[in-house]
N, C-alpha and C positions, 0 to 999 in steps of 0.2 A: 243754720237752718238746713236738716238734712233734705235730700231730693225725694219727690213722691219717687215711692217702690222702690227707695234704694235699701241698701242693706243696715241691718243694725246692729250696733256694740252688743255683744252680748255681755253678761254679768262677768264671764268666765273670764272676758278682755279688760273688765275693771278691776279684778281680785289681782290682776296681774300687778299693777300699780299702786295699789291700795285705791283709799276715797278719793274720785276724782273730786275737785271743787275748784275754788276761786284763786287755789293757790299754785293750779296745776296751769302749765303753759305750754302749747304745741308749736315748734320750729320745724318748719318743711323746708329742705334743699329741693327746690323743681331740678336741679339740674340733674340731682344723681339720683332719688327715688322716684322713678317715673314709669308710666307705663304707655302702651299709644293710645292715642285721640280717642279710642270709642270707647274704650275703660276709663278713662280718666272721671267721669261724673258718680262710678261705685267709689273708686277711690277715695276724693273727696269728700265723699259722704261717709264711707266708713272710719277714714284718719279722723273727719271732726267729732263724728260719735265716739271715737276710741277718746277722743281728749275732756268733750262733756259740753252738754251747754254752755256753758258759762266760763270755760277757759280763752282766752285767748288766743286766737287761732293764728300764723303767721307763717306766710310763705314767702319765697323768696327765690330768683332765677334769675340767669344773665337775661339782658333785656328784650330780646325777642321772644323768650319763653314764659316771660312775665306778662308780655304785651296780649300774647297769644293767650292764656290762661287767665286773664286777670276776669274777666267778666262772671265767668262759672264760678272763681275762689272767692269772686267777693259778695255774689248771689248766693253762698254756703256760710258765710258770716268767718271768712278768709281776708287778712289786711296781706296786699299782694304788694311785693315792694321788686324796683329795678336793680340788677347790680350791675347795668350799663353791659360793658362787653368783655370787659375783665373776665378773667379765668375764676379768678377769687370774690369776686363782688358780690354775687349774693352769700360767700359765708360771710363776710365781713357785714352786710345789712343784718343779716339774721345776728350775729353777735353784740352791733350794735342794740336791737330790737331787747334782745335778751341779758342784756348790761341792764338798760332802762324797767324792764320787766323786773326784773331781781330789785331794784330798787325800790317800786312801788309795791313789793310783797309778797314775789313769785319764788318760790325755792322751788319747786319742781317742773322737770322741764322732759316733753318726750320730744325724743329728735328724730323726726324721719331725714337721715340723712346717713349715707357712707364714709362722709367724709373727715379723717384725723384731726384736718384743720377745726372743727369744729366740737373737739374735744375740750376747748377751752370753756365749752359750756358746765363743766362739771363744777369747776371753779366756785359756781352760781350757787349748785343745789345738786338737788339727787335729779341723774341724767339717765331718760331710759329712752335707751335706740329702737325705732322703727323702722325696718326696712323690708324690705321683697325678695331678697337673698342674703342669706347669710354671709353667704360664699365672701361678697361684696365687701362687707364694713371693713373698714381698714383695723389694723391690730392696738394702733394707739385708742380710737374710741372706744374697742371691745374693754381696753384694759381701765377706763375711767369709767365706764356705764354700771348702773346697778343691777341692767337687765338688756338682754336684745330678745325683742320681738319680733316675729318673723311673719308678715302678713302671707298669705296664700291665697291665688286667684281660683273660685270652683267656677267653673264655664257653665252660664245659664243655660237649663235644658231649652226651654220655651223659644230663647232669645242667643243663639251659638256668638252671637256678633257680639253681645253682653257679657260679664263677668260680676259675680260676688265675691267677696273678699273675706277669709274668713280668719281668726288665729290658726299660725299655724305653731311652731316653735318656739317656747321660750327659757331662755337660758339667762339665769339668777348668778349674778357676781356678787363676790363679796363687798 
């Protein structure tokens, strides 16, 4: 459920993917695509828009990141999971998540995430990266995704403490 007056998916964000639908699945790393506390409510709303009503939203953070964020991701129609305190614990939640996923009928998968370890999601389906710099992704995901998208924060005129989120970059792999 997007937030009143937050930002919305434009058409331009979906041709990027093709047809979003039931088959399409969103995986967030909190740990490594993140932004601070007072953007965090565009974000969420713009990642869920970008994935579609009716995908599967799923986010995932070592445990205090989880604990902190779970109330906003799950009022956004976000299944927030812990990965304890582990370094790795929330990609290993998020992989487990997306094992399960791929079995009940999920081949496409957008990964807001930087991280290589989580390149294991390709395995699944067609994998397109979401992130906030490019700079960031590491080169094994770059090298299994069929796309990286590059969100872009424009600083609300009205509201300077706000942010909307817009498409910025996207690069098409083979």
């Amino acid at each position: 459920m997007p937030l009143p007056g937050g930002p919305r998916a434009t058409a331009q964000q979906h041709d990027v993917i093709g047809s979003v639908g039931p088959i399409t699945a969103l995986l967030w790393d909190l740990d490594n695509v993140t932004t601070k506390w007072r953007h965090l409510p565009e974000l969420v709303a713009v990642l869920g828009e970008f994935a579609g009503p009716h995908a599967p939203k799923i986010a995932a953070g070592r445990r205090s990141t989880a604990r902190r964020w779970a109330p906003l991701l799950n009022e956004c129609g976000f299944e927030t999971h812990s990965g304890g305190r582990s370094k790795s614990g929330a990609d290993r939640q998020l992989l487990v998540r997306a094992r399960q996923l791929h079995r009940s009928g999920v081949h496409r998968f957008l990964l807001a995430s930087n991280d290589g370890d989580l390149a294991r999601v390709a395995k699944l389906g067609e994998l397109h990266v979401v992130t906030l710099d490019r700079r960031h992704v590491s080169q094994r995901l770059v090298g299994c995704a069929s796309s990286i998208v590059v969100l872009r924060p424009i600083p609300a005129l009205a509201h300077p403490e706000s942010a909307a989120w817009t498409l910025g970059d996207v690069t098409p792999h083979a």
